[in-house]
PASEBA-1860 file (N, C-alpha, C; in nm, 3 decimals):
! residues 76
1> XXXXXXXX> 4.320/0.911/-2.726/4.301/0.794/-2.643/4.232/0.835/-2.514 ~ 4.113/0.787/-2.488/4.066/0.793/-2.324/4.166/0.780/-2.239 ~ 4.122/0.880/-2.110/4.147/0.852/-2.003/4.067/0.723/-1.891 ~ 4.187/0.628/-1.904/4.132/0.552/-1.801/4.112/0.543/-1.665 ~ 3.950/0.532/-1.623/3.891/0.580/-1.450/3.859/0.466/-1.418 ~ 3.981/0.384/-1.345/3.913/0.240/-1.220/3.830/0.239/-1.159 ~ 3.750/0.130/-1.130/3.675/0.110/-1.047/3.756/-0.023/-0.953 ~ 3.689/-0.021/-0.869/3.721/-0.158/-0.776/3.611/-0.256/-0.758
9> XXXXXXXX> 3.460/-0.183/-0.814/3.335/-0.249/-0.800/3.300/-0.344/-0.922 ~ 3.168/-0.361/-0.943/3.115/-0.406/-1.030/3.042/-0.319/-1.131 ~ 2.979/-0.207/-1.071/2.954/-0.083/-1.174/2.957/0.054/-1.066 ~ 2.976/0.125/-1.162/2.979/0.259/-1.091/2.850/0.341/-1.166 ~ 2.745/0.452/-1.075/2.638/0.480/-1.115/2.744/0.632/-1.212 ~ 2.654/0.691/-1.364/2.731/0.777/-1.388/2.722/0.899/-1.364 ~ 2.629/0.944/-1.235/2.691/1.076/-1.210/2.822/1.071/-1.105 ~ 2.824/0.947/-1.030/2.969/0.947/-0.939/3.055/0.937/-1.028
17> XXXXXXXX> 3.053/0.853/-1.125/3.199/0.888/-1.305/3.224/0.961/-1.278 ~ 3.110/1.082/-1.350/3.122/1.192/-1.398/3.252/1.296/-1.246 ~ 3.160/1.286/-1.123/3.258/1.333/-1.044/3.394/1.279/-1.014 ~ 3.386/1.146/-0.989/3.546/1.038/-0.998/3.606/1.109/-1.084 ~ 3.601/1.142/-1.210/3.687/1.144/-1.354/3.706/1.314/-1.349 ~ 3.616/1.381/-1.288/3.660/1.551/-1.247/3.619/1.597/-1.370 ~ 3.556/1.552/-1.446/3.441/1.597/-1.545/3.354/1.700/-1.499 ~ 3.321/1.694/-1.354/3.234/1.787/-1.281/3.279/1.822/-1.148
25> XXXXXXXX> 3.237/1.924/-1.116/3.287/1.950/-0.981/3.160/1.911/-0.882 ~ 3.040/1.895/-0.938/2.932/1.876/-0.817/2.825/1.766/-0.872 ~ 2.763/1.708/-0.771/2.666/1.660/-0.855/2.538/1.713/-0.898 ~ 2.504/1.848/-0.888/2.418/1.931/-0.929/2.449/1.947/-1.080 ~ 2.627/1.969/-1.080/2.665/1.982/-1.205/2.648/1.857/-1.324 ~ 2.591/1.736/-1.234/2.669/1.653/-1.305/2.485/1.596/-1.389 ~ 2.438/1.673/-1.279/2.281/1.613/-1.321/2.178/1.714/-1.402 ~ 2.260/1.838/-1.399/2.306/1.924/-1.547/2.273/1.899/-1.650
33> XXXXXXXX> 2.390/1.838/-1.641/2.492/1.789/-1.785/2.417/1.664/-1.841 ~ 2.329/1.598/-1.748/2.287/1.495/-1.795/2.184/1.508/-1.845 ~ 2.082/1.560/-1.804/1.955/1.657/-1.883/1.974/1.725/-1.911 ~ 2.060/1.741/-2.007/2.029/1.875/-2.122/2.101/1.791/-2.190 ~ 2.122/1.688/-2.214/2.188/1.548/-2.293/2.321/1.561/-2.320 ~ 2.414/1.660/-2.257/2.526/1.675/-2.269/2.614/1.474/-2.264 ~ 2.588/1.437/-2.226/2.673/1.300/-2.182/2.681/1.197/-2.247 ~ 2.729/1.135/-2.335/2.727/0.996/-2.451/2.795/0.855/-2.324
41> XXXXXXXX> 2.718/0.775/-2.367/2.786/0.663/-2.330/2.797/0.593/-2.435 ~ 2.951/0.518/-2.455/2.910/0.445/-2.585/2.882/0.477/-2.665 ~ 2.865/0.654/-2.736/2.823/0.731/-2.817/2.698/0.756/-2.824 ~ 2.591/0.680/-2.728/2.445/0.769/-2.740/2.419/0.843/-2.612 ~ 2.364/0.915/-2.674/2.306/1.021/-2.573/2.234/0.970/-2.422 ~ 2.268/0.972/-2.283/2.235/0.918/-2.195/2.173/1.030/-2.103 ~ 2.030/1.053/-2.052/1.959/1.122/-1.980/1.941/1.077/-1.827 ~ 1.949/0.932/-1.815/1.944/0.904/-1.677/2.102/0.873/-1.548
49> XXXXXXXX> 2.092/0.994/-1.480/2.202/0.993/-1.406/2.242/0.866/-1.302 ~ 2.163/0.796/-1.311/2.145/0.617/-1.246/2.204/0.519/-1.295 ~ 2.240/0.535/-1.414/2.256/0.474/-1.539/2.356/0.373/-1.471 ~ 2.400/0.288/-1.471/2.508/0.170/-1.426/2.611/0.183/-1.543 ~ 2.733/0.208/-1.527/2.804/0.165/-1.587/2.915/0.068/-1.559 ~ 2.983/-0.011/-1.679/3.052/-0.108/-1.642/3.206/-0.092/-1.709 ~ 3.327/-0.234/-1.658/3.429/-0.202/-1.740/3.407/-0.201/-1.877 ~ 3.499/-0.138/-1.953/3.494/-0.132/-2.120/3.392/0.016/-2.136
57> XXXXXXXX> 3.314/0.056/-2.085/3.220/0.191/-2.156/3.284/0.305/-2.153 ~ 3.253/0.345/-2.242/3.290/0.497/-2.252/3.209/0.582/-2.233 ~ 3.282/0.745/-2.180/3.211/0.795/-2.156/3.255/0.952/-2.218 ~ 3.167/1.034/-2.237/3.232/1.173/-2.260/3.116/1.260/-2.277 ~ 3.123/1.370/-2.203/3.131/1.478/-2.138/3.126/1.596/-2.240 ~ 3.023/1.655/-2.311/3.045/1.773/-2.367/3.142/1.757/-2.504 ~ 3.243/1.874/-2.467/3.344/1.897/-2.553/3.476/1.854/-2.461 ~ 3.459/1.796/-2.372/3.581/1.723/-2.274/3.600/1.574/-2.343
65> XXXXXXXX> 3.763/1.535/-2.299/3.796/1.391/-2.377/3.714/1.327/-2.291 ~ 3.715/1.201/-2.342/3.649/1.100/-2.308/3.713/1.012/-2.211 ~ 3.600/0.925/-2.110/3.679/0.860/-2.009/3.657/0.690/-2.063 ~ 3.717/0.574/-2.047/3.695/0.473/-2.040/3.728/0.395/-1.906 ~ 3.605/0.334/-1.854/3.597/0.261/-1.707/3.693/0.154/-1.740 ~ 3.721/0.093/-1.648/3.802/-0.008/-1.608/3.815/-0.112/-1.477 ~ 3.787/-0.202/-1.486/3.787/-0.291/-1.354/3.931/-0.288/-1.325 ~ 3.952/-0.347/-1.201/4.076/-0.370/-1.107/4.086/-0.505/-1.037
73> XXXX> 4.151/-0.580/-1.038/4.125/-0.754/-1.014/4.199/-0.734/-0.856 ~ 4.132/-0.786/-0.800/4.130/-0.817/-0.651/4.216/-0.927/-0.628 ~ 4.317/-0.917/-0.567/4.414/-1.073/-0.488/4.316/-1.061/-0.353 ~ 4.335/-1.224/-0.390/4.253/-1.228/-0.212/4.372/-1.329/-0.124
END
């Protein structure tokens, strides 16, 4: 089962995921991992570290488990 990583936004870009979720320690690392196609979203292969992601996607990292985003509902 994924680990679930909140957001409070509307999307989070995925090299900040990648650091949020401690998948990476840097974002040098994280932009790495992303060109050399290490990173699936949703199970395809994702090259652009810009990439928007939203609640419900998955994400995973190599040979690391996988994360699934998640929104957080705001009381106002």
């Amino acid at each position: 089962m994924p680990e679930l990583i909140v957001i409070d936004t509307d999307y989070i870009k995925l090299d900040s995921l990648l650091k949020l979720a401690n998948l990476v320690m840097s974002g040098g690392e994280a932009k790495l991992l992303i060109q050399e196609g290490q990173i699936k979203v949703n199970g395809q292969v994702e090259t652009r570290r810009g990439r928007k992601l939203y609640p419900g996607d998955l994400v995973q990292a190599a040979d690391r488990p996988p994360v699934r985003i998640t929104g957080q509902k705001q009381d106002h």
